[in-house]
C-alpha positions in Angstrom: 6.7 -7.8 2.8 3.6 -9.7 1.0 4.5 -13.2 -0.7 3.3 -11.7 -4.3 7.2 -10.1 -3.9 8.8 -13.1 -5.1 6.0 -13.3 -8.2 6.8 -9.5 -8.8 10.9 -9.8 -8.9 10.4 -12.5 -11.9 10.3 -11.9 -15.6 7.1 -14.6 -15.9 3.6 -14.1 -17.1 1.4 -12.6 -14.8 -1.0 -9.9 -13.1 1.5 -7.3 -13.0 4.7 -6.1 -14.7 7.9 -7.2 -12.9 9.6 -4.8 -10.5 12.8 -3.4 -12.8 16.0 -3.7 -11.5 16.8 0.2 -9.8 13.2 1.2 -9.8 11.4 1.5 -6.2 9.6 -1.7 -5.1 5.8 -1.7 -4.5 4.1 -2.7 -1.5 1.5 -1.9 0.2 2.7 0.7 3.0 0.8 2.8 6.0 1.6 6.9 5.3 1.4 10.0 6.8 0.0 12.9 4.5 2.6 15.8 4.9 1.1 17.5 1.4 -2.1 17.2 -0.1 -3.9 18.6 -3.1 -7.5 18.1 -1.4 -6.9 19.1 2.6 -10.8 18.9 3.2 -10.7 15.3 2.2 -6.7 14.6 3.2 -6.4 16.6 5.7 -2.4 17.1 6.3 -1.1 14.4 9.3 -4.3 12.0 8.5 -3.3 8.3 8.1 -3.9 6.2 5.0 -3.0 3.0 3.2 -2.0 2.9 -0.2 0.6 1.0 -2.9 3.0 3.7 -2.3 6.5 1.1 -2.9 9.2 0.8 -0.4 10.3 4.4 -0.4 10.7 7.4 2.4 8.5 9.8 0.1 5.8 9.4 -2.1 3.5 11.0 -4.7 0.4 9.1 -5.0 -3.1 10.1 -6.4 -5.7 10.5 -3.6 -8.1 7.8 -5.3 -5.4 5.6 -4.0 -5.7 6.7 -0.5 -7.3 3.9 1.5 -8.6 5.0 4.9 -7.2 2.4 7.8 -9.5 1.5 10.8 -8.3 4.0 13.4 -10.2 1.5 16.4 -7.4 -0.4 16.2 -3.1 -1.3 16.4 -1.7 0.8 12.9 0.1 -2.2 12.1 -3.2 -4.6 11.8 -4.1 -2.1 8.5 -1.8 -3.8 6.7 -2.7 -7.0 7.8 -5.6 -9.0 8.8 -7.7 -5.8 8.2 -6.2 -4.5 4.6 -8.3 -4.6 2.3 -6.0 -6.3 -0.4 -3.8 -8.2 2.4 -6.6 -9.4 4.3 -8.9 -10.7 2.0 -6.1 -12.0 0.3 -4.8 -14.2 3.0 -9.1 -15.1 4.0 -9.6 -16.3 0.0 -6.1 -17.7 0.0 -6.8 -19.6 3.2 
């Protein structure tokens, strides 16, 4: 769960729409590819990052496939090493 949650569940002015009420929420997740339009570049069972919402499945365009550093824990990729998460939290701090 990122802190920008509680920004995105209120109907007040900002970077992004507010989450609807019975839509899925975003976030950013870690997915495994089970289909792909473009298996050279996303091969099937490759690893990504993406704003895919808080969901079991999900359709998402492959320009919106982030590639995660493989050197290291999964879980880190959507931490200190996202690239919207991290240098969130480094400008933030």
């Amino acid at each position: 769960m990122d802190p920008t949650h509680i920004i995105w569940s209120k109907l007040v002015p900002q970077y992004m729409p507010a989450v609807g009420l019975q839509t899925t929420f975003r976030c950013i997740t870690i997915f495994k590819i089970i289909k792909s339009s473009d298996e050279i570049k996303f091969p099937i069972h490759s690893i990504y990052s993406g704003v895919t919402g808080i969901c079991e499945y999900a359709m998402i365009p492959c320009s919106s496939c982030i590639p995660i550093q493989n050197d290291v824990p999964i879980t880190w990729n959507v931490g200190p090493l996202s690239i919207i998460q991290g240098h969130t939290a480094w400008i933030g701090y």
